[in-house]
TORSE-93015 format. One record per residue (C-alpha): residue number from 1; x, y, z. Coordinates in steps of 0.25 Angstrom, whole numbers, plus 5000, padded with zeros to 4 digits. Layout:
BEGIN
<k->NUM&u->X&v->Y&w->Z>
...
***
This chain:
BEGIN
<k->1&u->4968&v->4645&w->4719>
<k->2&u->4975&v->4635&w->4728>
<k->3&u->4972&v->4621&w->4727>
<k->4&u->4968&v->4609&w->4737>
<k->5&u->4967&v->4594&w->4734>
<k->6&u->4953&v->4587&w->4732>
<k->7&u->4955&v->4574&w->4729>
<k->8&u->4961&v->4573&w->4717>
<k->9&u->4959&v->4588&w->4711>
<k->10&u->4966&v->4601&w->4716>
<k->11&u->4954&v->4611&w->4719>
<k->12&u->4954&v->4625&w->4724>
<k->13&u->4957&v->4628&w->4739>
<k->14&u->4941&v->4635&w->4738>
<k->15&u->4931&v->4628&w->4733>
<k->16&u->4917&v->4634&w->4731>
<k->17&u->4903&v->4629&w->4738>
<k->18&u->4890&v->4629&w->4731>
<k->19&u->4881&v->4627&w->4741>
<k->20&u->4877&v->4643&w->4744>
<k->21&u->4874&v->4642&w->4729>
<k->22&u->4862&v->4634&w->4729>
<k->23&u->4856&v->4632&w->4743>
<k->24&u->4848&v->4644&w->4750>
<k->25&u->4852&v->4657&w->4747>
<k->26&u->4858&v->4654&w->4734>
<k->27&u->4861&v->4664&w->4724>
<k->28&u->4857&v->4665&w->4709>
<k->29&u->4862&v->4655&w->4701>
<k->30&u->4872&v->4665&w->4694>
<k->31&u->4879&v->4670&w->4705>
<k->32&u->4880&v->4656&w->4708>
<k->33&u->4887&v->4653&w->4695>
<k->34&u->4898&v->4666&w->4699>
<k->35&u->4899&v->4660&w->4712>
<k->36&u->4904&v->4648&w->4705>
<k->37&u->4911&v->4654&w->4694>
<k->38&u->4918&v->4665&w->4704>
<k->39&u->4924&v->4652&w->4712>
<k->40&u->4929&v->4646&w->4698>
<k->41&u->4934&v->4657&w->4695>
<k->42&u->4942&v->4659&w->4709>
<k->43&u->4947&v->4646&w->4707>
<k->44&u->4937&v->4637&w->4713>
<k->45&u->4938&v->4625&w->4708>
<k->46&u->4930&v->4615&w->4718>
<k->47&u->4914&v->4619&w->4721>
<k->48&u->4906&v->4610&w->4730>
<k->49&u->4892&v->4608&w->4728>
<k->50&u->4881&v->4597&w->4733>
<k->51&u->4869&v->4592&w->4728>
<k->52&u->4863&v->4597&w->4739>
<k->53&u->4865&v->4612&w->4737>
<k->54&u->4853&v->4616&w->4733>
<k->55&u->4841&v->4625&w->4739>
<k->56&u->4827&v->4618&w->4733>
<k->57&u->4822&v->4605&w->4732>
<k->58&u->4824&v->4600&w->4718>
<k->59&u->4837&v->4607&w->4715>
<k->60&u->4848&v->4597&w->4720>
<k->61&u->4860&v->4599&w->4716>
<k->62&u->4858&v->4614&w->4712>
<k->63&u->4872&v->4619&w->4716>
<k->64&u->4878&v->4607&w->4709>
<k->65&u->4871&v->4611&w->4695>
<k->66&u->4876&v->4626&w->4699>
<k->67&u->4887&v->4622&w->4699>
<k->68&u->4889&v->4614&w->4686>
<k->69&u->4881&v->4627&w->4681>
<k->70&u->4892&v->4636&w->4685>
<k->71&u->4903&v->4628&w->4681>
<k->72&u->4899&v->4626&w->4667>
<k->73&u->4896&v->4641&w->4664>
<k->74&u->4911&v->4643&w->4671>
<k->75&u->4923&v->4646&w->4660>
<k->76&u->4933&v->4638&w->4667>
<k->77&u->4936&v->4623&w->4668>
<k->78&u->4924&v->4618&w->4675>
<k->79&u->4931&v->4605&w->4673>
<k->80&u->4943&v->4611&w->4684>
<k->81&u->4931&v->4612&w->4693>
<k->82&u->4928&v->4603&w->4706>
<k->83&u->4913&v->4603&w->4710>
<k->84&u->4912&v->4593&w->4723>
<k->85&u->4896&v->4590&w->4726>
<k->86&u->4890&v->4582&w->4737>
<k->87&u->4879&v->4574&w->4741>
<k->88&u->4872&v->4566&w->4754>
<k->89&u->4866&v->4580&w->4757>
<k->90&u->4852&v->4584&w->4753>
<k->91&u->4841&v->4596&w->4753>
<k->92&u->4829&v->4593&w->4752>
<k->93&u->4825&v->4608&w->4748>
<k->94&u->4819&v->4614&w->4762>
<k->95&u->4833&v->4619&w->4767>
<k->96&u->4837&v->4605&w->4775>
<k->97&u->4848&v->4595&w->4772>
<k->98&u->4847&v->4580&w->4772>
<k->99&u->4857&v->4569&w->4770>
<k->100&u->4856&v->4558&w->4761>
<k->101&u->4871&v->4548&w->4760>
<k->102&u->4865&v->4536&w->4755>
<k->103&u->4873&v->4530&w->4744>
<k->104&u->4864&v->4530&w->4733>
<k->105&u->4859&v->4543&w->4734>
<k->106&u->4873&v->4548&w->4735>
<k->107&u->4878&v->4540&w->4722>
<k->108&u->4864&v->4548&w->4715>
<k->109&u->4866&v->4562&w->4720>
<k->110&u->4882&v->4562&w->4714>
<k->111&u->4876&v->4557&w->4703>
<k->112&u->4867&v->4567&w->4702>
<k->113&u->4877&v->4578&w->4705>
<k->114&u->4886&v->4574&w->4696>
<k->115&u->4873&v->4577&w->4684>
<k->116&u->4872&v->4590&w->4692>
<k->117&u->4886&v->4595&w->4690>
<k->118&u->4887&v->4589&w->4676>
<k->119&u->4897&v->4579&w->4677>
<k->120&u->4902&v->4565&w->4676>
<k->121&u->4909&v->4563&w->4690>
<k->122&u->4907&v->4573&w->4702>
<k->123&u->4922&v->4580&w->4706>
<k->124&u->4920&v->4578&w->4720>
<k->125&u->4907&v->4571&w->4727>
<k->126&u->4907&v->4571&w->4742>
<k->127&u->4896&v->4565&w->4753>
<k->128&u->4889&v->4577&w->4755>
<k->129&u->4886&v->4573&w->4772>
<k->130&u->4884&v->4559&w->4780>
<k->131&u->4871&v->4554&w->4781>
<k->132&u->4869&v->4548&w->4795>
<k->133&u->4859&v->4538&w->4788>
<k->134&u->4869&v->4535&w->4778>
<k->135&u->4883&v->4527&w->4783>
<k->136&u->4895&v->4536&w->4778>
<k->137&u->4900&v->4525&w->4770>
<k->138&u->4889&v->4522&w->4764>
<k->139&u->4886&v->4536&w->4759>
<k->140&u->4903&v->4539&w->4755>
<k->141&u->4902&v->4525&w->4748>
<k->142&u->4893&v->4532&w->4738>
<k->143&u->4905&v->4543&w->4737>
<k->144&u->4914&v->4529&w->4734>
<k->145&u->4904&v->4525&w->4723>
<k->146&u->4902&v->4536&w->4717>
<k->147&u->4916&v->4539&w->4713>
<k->148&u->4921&v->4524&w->4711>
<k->149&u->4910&v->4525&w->4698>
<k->150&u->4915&v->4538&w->4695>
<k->151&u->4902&v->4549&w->4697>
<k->152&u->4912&v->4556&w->4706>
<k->153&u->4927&v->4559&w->4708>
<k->154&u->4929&v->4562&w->4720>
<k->155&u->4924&v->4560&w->4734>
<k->156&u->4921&v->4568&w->4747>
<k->157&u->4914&v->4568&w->4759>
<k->158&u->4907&v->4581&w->4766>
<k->159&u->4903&v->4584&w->4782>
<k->160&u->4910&v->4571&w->4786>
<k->161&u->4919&v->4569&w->4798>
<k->162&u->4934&v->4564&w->4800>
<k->163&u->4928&v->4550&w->4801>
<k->164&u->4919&v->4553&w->4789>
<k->165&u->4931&v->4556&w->4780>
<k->166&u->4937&v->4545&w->4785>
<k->167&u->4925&v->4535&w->4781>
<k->168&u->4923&v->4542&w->4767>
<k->169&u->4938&v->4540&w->4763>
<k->170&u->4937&v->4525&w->4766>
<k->171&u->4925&v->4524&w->4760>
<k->172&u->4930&v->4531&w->4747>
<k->173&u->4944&v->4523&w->4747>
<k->174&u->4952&v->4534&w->4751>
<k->175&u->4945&v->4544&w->4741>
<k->176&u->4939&v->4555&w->4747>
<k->177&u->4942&v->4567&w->4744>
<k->178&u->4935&v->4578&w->4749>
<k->179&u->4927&v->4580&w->4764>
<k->180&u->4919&v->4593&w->4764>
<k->181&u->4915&v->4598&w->4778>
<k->182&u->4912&v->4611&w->4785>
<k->183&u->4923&v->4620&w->4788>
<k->184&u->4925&v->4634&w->4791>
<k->185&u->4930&v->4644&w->4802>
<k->186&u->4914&v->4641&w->4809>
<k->187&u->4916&v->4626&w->4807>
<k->188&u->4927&v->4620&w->4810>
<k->189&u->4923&v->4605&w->4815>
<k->190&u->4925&v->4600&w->4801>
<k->191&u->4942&v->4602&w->4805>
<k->192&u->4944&v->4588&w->4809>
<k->193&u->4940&v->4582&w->4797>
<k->194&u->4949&v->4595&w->4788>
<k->195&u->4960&v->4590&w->4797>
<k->196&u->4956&v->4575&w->4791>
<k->197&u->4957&v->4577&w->4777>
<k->198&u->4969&v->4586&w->4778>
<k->199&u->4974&v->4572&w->4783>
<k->200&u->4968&v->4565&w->4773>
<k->201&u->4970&v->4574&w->4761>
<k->202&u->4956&v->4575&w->4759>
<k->203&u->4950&v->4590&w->4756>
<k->204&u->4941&v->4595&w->4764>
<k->205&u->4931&v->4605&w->4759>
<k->206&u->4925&v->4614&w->4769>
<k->207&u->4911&v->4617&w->4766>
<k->208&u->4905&v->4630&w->4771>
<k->209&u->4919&v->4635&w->4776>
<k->210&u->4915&v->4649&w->4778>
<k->211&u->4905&v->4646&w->4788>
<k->212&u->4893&v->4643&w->4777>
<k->213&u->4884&v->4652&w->4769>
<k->214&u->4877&v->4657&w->4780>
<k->215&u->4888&v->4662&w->4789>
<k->216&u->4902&v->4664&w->4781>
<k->217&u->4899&v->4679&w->4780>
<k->218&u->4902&v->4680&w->4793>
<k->219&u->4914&v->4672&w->4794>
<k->220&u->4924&v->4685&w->4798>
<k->221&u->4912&v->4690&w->4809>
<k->222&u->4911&v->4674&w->4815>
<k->223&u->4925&v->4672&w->4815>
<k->224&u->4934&v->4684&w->4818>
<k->225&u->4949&v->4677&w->4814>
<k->226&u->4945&v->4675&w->4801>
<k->227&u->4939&v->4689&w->4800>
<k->228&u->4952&v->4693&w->4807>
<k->229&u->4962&v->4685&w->4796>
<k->230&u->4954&v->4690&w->4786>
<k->231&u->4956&v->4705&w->4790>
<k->232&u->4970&v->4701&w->4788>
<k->233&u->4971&v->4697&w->4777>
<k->234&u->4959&v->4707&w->4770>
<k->235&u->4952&v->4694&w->4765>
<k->236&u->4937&v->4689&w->4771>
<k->237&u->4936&v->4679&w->4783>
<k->238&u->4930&v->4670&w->4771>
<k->239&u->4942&v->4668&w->4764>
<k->240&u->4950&v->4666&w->4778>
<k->241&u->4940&v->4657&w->4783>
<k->242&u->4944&v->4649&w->4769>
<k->243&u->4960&v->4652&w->4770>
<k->244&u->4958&v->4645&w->4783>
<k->245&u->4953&v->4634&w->4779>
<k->246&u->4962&v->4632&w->4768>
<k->247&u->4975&v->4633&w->4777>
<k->248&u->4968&v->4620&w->4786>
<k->249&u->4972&v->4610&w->4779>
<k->250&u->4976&v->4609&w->4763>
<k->251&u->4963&v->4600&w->4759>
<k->252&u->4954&v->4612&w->4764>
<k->253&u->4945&v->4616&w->4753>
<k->254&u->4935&v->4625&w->4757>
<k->255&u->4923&v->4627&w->4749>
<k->256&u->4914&v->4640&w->4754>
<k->257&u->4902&v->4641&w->4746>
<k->258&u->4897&v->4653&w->4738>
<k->259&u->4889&v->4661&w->4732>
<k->260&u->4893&v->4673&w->4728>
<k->261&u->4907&v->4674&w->4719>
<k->262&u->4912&v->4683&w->4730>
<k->263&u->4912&v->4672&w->4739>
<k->264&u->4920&v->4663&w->4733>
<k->265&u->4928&v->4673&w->4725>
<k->266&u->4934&v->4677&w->4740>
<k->267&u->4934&v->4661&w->4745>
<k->268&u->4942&v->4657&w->4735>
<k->269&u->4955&v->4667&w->4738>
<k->270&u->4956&v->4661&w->4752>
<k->271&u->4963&v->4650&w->4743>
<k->272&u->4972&v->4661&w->4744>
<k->273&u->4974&v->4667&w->4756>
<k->274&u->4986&v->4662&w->4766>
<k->275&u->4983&v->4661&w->4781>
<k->276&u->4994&v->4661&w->4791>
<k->277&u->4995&v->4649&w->4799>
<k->278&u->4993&v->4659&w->4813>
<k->279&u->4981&v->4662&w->4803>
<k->280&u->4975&v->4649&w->4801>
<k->281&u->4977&v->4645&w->4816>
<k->282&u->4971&v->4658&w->4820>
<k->283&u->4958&v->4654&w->4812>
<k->284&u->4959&v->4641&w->4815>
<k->285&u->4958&v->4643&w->4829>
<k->286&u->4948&v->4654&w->4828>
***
C-alpha cells in the first residue's frame, strides 16, 4: 500500500477504525478479529481505537483489548503495527458521552490503555476532545508529560481547531504529530484545519470519512458525483469518497471504521485508485 508520514513512521495511506467494533451494534468478537486481520492483511498498518469505545458500563477499553487480542493471534509483524488510542472522552454505559481533560485523569487512563494494549509505551496517544472545563493547555500538558517520561511516543490531538492545533504544537514543543477530526464528502467544516496540517506537515486523520456508521451505505444515493466517478471507474462511491480524500493533501490518512472484512478489504484499494484532478475538483466542488 502507499505510504504517508506520521510523525516519525511511514503508515498506510488507510488505516482501520475500531469504533463499529465495540459500541452498539457490534458484531461477535470473531468476525471482529477477521476485520482486523483482513486490514493486516490488506496492508493496514495504523488502527485507531479509544478507551472509550465500548458499549456497557464496566468495559472501558473493550476495543482497545480487541485489538491487542486480534494482533496477537495475527501471523505477521505485530511489531509493524501502529495502534493510536485516545482519551478525554467517556461513556458512562447509557449511550451518552462525556468529557473529562483534566490532567491527572488523562496521565491515568494512557496508563491504563497502555495495560490494555500490552505494551510499554503507547505508538500514538492523542487528546480524545476539549473539555470546556478543562484549559486546553492544561489538558495537552498532560500529552507533554506523558511522553517526556516515556508511556507514550507519540502525540496528537483530535476534534480541535486551527487555533487548537496551533496551542497543542506549542504546548508540546513543536511535537505533534497527529490531529484527528471529521471529514468526509457530508462533512467538510474540518477543511481548514486539513489545509493547516498540510502547512504544517502534520497528518490529519479523518475519522468517520465515509459519512459514519449510520449513513456510509448510502454515500453514492446522498451524493451523486461520487456515485457518478465511481460508475467510471467500476469501483464503489466508498472507495472514491477515500481517493478523494487522499488526493487533498499528502498528510491525509483517513481511518474508516469497520466491521466486516468486506469493508475494509474494499477501503483499503482506494490507496490505489488515481483520480483526475478535473476529478478531484469535481468532487470537491460537489
Amino acid at each position: 500500500m502507499e505510504q504517508r508520514t506520521l510523525g516519525d513512521l511511514q503508515v498506510g495511506a488507510i488505516g482501520l477504525g475500531g469504533m463499529p467494533m465495540s459500541i452498539e451494534g457490534r458484531p461477535d468478537e470473531e468476525r471482529s478479529v477477521r476485520t482486523i486481520h483482513a486490514a493486516l492483511d490488506a496492508g493496514v498498518t495504523l488502527v485507531d481505537t479509544a478507551d472509550a469505545y465500548h458499549r456497557d458500563a464496566g468495559e472501558v477499553g473493550h476495543n482497545e483489548a480487541l485489538i491487542a487480542k486480534a494482533l496477537r493471534s495475527w501471523g505477521g509483524d505485530a511489531s509493524s503495527i501502529l495502534v493510536a488510542t485516545k482519551a478525554g472522552h467517556l461513556r458512562p454505559g447509557d449511550g451518552s458521552w462525556t468529557l473529562n481533560g483534566r490532567p491527572e485523569y488523562l496521565k491515568d487512563a494512557a496508563k491504563a490503555s497502555a495495560q490494555r494494549l500490552g505494551v510499554e509505551a503507547i505508538g500514538l496517544h492523542q487528546f480524545h476532545r476539549p473539555d470546556p472545563d478543562v484549559p486546553y493547555a492544561e489538558s495537552v500538558g498532560a500529552l507533554r508529560d506523558l511522553l517526556d517520561e516515556g508511556v507514550i511516543r507519540m502525540a496528537g490531538i483530535s476534534n480541535a481547531t486551527v487555533a487548537q492545533i496551533d496551542e497543542a504544537n506549542e504546548v508540546l514543543g513543536g511535537r505533534l504529530v497527529s490531529v484527528q477530526n471529521q471529514f468526509s464528502p457530508a462533512f467538510r467544516s474540518s477543511l481548514d484545519e486539513l489545509r493547516h496540517c498540510a502547512e504544517l506537515g502534520i497528518a490529519f486523520l479523518p475519522w468517520s470519512p465515509l459519512g459514519g456508521i449510520k449513513k456510509a451505505s448510502g454515500l453514492g444515493d446522498d451524493h451523486g458525483a461520487f456515485a457518478e466517478v465511481a460508475r467510471d471507474h467500476g469501483v464503489s462511491p466508498h472507495r472514491v469518497a477515500l481517493a478523494w480524500e487522499l488526493a487533498l493533501a499528502d498528510v491525509v490518512i483517513p481511518i474508516p471504521g469497520a466491521s466486516r472484512p468486506e469493508s475494509i478489504t474494499d477501503s483499503v484499494q482506494a490507496a490505489e485508485l488515481r483520480l483526475s484532478a478535473d476529478e478531484v475538483e469535481r468532487l470537491s466542488a460537489a
